[in-house]
C-alpha positions in Angstrom: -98.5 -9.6 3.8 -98.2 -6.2 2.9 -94.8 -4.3 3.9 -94.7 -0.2 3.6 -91.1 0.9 2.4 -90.9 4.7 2.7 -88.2 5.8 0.1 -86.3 8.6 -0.9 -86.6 10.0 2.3 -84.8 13.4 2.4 -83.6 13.4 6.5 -83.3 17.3 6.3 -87.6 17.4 6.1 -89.9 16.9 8.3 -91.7 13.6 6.7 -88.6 11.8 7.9 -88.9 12.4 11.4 -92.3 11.7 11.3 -92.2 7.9 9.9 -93.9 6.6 13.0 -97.0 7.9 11.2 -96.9 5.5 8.5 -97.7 2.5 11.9 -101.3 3.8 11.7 -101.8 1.9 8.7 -101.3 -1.5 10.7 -99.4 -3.0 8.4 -95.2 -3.9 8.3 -92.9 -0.9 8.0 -89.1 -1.1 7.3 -86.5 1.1 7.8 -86.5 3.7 5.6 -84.5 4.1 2.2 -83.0 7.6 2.3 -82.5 9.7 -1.5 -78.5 8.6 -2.1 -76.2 9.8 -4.8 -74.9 6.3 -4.7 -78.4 4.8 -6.1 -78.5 7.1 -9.2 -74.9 6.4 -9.8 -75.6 2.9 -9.5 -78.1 2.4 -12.0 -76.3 4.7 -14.5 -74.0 2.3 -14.7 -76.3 -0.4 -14.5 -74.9 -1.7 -11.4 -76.9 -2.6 -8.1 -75.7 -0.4 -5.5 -73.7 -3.2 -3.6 -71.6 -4.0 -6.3 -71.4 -0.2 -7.0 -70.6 1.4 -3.8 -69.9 -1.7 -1.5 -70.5 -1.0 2.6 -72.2 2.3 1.2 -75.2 3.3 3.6 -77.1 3.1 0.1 -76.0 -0.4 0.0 -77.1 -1.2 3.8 -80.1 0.2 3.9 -81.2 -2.0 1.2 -79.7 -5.0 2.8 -81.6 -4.1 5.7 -84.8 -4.1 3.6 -83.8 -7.7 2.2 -82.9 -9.2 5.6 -86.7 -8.2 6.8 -88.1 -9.3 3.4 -86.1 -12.6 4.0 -87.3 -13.1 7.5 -90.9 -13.0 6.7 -91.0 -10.0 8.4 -90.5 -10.7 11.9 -86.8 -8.6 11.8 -89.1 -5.7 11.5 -87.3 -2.4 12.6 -87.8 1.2 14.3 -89.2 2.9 11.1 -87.4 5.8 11.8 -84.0 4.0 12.1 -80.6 4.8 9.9 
């Protein structure tokens, strides 16, 4: 089953507040994942952003992608949440 992920999402534009968009493709859409410093920094150090910036919002917005990937889906969230 397909999932859409929209990533690095800049909130400041207008893209981001238009997410709800992405529905019309009938297919699974997670939160978004939002363009963080934290995820650069992370793998320039070769770190994964949990272990590099623990409790970051980097850090849960890709635990909340892994929860829905995990559920099979069916934790599926507002798309323009976070």
């Amino acid at each position: 089953m397909p999932i859409i992920v929209p990533y690095r999402i800049d909130g400041r534009t207008t893209i981001a507040r238009e997410l709800f968009r992405y529905e019309g493709f009938g297919e699974t859409v997670s939160s978004p994942i939002h363009m963080r410093p934290a995820f650069a920094k992370a793998f320039g150090t070769g770190q994964r952003v949990g272990d590099f910036a623990p409790g970051s919002a980097a850090h849960r917005e890709i635990d909340t992608l892994a929860e829905l990937v995990a559920s099979g889906f069916s934790a599926v969230r507002d798309p323009a949440g976070l």
